[in-house]
N, C-alpha and C positions, 0 to 999 in steps of 0.2 A: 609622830611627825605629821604636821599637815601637810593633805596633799593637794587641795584645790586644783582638785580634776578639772573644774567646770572652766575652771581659766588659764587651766595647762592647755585643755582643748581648744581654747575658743579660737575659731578660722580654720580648724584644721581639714584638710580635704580629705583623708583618711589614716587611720591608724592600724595596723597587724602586728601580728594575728588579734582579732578582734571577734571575741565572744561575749558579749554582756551579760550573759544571765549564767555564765560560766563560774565557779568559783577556784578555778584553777588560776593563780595569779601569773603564771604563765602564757596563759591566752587571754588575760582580761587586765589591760594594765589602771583601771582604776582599781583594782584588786591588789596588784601587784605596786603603786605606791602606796597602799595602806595597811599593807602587810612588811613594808621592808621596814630592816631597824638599823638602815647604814642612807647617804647619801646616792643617790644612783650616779651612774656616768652618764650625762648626754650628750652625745658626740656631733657637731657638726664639721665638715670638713667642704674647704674652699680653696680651689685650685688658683693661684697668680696670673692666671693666664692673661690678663689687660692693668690697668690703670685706676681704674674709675670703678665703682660701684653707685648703681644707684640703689630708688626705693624695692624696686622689688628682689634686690640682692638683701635687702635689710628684713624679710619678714623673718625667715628661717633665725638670723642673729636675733630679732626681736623674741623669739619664739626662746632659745637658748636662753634669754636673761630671764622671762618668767622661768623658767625651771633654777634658773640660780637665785630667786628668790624665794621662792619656794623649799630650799633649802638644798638643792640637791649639785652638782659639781659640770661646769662647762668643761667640755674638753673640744676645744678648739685646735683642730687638725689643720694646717699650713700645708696643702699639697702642694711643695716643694719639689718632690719627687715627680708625684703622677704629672703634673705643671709639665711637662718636658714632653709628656705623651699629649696632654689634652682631651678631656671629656668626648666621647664620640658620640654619646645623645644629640641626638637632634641635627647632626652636621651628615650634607650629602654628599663631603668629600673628606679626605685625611687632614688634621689641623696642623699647622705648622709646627714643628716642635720646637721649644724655645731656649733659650743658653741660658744655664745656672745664672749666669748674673743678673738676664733679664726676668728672671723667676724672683731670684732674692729684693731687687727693688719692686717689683709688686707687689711683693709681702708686705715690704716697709709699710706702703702708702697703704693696703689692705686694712693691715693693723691699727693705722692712724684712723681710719674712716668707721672702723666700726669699734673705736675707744669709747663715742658717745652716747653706745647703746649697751655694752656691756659693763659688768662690775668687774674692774681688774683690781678693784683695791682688797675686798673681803676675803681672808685667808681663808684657803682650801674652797674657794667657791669658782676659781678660773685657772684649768691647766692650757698653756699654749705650747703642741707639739707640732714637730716639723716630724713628715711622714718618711723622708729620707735616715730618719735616724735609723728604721728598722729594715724597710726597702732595698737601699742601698748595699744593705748586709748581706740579703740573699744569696747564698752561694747558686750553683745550678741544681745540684737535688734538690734542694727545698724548692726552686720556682720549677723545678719538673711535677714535683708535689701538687704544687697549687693547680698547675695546666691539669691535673689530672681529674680534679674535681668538677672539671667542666667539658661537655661533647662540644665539639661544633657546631651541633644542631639546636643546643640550647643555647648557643650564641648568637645563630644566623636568626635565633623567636626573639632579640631584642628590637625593637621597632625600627629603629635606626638603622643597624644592620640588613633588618632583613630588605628594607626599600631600597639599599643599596647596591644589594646582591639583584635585589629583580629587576633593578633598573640597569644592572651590568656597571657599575661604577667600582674602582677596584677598593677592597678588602684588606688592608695592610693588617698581618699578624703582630706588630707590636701593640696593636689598637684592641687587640682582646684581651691583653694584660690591663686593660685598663681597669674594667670593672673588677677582675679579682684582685688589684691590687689596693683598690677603694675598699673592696670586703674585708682582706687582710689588715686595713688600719681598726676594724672592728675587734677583731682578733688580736691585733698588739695593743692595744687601749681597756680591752676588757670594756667594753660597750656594752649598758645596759639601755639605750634608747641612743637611734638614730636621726635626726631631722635632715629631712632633704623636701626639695620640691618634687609634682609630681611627678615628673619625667625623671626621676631616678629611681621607683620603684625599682626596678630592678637592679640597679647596684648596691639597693640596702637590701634586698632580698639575698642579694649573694654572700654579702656579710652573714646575714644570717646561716648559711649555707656553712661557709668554712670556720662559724664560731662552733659551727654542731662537728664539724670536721676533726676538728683539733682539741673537742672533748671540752667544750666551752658553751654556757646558756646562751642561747641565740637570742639576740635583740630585738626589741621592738621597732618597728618601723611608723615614722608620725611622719605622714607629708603634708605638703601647705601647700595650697594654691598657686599658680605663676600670677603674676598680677598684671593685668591687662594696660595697659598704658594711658597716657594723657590723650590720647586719641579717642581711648573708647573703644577702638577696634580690634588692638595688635597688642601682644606682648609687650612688656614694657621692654628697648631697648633703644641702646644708644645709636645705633645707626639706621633704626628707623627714624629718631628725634621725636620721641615719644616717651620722655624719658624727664625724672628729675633726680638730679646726681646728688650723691650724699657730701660733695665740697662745694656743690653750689654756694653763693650768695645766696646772704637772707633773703632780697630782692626777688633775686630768680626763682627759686623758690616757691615762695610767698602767689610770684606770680601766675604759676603755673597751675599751683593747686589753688585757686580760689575759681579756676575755670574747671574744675573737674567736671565733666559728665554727670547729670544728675543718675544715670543708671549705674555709676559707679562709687556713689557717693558713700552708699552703705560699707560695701566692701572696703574701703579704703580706711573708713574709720573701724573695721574691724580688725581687721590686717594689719595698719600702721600705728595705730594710736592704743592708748589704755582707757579709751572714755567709754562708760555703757552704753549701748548703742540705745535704750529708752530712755538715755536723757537728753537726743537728740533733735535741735530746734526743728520744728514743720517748716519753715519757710526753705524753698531750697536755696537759695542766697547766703540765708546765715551759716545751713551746716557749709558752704561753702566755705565761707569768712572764717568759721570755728575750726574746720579741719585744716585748711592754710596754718592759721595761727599753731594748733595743736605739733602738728609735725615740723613746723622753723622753730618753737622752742625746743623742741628735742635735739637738735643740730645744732642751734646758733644760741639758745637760751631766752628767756621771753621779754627780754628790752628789745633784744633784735627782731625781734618777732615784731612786735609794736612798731616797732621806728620802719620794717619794710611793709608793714599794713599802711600806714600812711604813707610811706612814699608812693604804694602803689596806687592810693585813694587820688593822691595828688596829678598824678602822671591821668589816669583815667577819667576824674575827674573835672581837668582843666583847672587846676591853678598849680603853684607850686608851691610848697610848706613854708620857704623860707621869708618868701616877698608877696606872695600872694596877688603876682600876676598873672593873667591867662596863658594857656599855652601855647605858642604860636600858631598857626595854621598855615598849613602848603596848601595851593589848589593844583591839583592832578588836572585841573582843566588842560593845559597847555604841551602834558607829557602825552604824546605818540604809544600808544598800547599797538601790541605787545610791548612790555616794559621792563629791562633787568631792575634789579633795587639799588645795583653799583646805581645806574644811571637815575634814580632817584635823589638819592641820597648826594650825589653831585648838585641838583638841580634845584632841590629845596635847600641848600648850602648846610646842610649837616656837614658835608665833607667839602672839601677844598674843591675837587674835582672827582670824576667818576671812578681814577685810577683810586684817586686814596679811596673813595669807597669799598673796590674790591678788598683793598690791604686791611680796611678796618672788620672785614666780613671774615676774612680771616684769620684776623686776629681774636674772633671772638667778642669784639664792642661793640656791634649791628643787635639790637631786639628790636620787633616785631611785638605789638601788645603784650610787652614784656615775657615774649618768648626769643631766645638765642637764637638767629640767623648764621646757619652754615656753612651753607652751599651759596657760593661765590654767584654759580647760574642761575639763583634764584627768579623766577621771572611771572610777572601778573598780565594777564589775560584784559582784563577789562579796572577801570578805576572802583566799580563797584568789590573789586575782591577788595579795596583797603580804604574805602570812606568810611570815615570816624576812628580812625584806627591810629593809636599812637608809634611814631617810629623814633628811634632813641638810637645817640651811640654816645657810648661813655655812660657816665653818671649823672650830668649836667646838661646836653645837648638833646634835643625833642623837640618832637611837632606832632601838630595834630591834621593828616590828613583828608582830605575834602575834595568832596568831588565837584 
């Protein structure tokens, strides 16, 4: 079987146990896929816990399809179950727990969002489990079992934890079933490779833990990068709004990534895309232009790709595709700074009046050089924060403001 290590690997932030000069295919997994003569398991598992996934929810799935091309079997873990508990990485207090039904339609929508990167069609190349199947069954010996496999004190060295503990924030013991019971989906899936990002080190370490437990080859552990957002600075996340969602519009989209950070540029086309990264244009504008394009056809398919590179050419540009008249102009002359955007968008008559602008801000139709406007309080300092800068609401309504 081929195993194109080099492109199983590529992005990845680290892989364990990792021995390279090792010939034990146990600790050297380019060893260990050119020695197996079956498809391996690679397990990714994603708890429901929201709505939305964006880009950087997509590298780990992106990472899953190379291995199912490759030849080897997705098993795609639905944390149904743990969903109810919630991830305690990274969080400085207890997550809310959420009701089976608010878990089951996450999934729906889950499933729906990352159909465009996986192969669900290829028999025997994509298993989808829900983790309640095995979970749920736990009588109390067997989860007296699993508690047993783990100290306190090797719970309180999980990062998360332990800042919690020193900062006096309280510790809820349901919240330590969480990692053993993400290991235990290792263990009922027969996991021969884990993906997760890097802050789950330790919950694939634990898997690997009770695969050795229960008399089962412990997994490899392959983590990937977090991916740092359209800012440049933070995490990619949605409520920082630094963020490009995988239901986005070709548009939004399109829009967002063609401003990537030139320090981000590489990474992004490592991460998200399948293009070799030395056949990448020198100009930094194009890889812009190329990686925008690259990643809206993967979601939208590449007419829509084309049709939101033009619209966006058009909107930034100053004309519009269909009539190829200019774009209007507001002068901010006459607007009073400090300034809301409701009270913009009133005044440059995008909107009827300042009230509809708050409603259309909330509804989602307000962008910002074709970035989505949230926060209703939105508010600018000086006119210099938005001369040249296109404001839009809807699909059809824009201006170009001027100071």
């Amino acid at each position: 079987m081929t195993t194109h290590f080099d492109w199983l690997s590529r992005g990845t932030a680290e892989i364990f146990p990792d021995r390279p000069d090792s010939d034990d295919p146990t600790e050297n997994l380019a060893q260990f896929l050119t020695r197996t003569d079956r498809p391996l398991r690679v397990k990714l598992g994603i708890d429901p816990t929201g709505s939305d996934l964006h880009l950087g929810h997509s590298i780990p799935v992106r990472k899953l399809r190379a291995f199912q091309d490759a030849g080897h079997t997705a098993v795609l873990i639905i944390g149904d179950f743990t969903a109810r508990i919630g991830d305690p990485t990274g969080k400085s207090e207890v997550r809310q727990q959420l009701t089976p039904e608010r878990v089951k339609a996450n999934a729906e929508t889950y499933l729906e969002q990352v159909r465009p990167i996986l192969d669900f069609d290829t028999p025997g190349r994509l298993e989808i489990r829900y983790n309640s199947e095995w979970l749920s069954k736990l009588d109390l010996a067997e989860t007296l079992e699993l508690l047993a496999t783990m100290t306190v004190g090797q719970m309180l060295a999980k990062e998360g934890f332990a800042l919690r503990y020193e900062a006096g924030n309280p510790i809820y013991l349901h919240e330590f079933f969480y990692p053993l019971m993400q290991g235990y989906d290792s263990v009922a899936i027969n996991a021969d490779i884990e993906l997760g990002g890097t802050d789950q080190k330790f919950n694939l370490a634990v898997g690997r833990d009770l695969q050795r437990h229960f008399g089962k080859k412990p997994q490899f552990g392959l983590l990937l990068p977090i991916l740092i957002g359209t800012d440049g600075e933070q995490k990619m996340s949605k409520s920082l709004n630094n963020y490009v969602g995988l239901r986005e519009d070709a548009l939004s989209m399109y829009s967002k990534l063609e401003k990537t950070p030139d320090a981000l540029i590489e990474e992004y086309f490592e991460l998200l895309t399948d293009r070799p990264l030395d056949s990448l244009p020198e100009n930094p504008r194009d890889r812009q232009k190329m990686l925008a394009i690259d990643i809206v056809t993967q979601y939208h398919g590449e007419a829509a790709a084309k049709q939101a590179q033009q619209a966006a050419m058009t909107l930034v540009g100053g004309s519009t595709a269909n009539t190829g008249d200019a774009v209007p102009e507001f002068s901010l002359a006459a607007i009073e700074f400090p300034a809301k955007l409701f009270y913009i968008l009133g005044a440059s008559g995008l909107c009827a009046s300042s009230g509809e602008g708050r409603r259309q801000i909330q509804g989602g139709a307000v962008r910002l050089e074709g970035d989505r406007v949230v926060d209703v309080n939105t508010t600018f300092e000086s006119p210099a924060e938005l001369a040249g800068k296109v404001l839009q609401v809807g699909k059809k309504k824009f201006v170009r403001l001027v100071s």
